[in-house]
N, C-alpha and C positions, 0 to 999 in steps of 0.2 A: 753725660748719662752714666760715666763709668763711677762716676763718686756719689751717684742719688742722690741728688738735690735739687730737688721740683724743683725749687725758686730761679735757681742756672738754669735748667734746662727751659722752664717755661720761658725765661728773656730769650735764649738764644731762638727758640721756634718766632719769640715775637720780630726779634731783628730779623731773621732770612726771611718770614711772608712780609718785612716792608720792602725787602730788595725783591723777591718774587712770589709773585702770591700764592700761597699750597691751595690743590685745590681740594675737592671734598672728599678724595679719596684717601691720601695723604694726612688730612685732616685727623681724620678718622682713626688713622693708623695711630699718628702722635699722641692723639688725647688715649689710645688705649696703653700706649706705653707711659704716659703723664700718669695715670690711675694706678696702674704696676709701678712705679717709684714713690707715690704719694702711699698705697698701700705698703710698702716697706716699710717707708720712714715712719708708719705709724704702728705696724710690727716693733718695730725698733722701740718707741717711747712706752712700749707697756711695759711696765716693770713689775706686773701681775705673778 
């Protein structure tokens, strides 16, 4: 997460829920920190 790149971070959440599975609360948590990196990275590309 320290280098913002959805794409890393979303593999890695997918490898540990197949070794254990998060549950909805957890869930919840990730996809809102998923949103806050994907919202960066798309700060970042406006060259407005």
């Amino acid at each position: 997460m320290d280098e913002g790149d959805v794409a890393k971070f979303t593999d890695a959440i997918k490898e540990f829920d197949s070794m254990t599975r998060l549950d909805p609360w957890k869930t919840t948590l990730l996809l809102r920190a998923k949103n806050e990196l994907k919202k960066k990275e798309d700060d970042e590309d406006d060259l407005t």
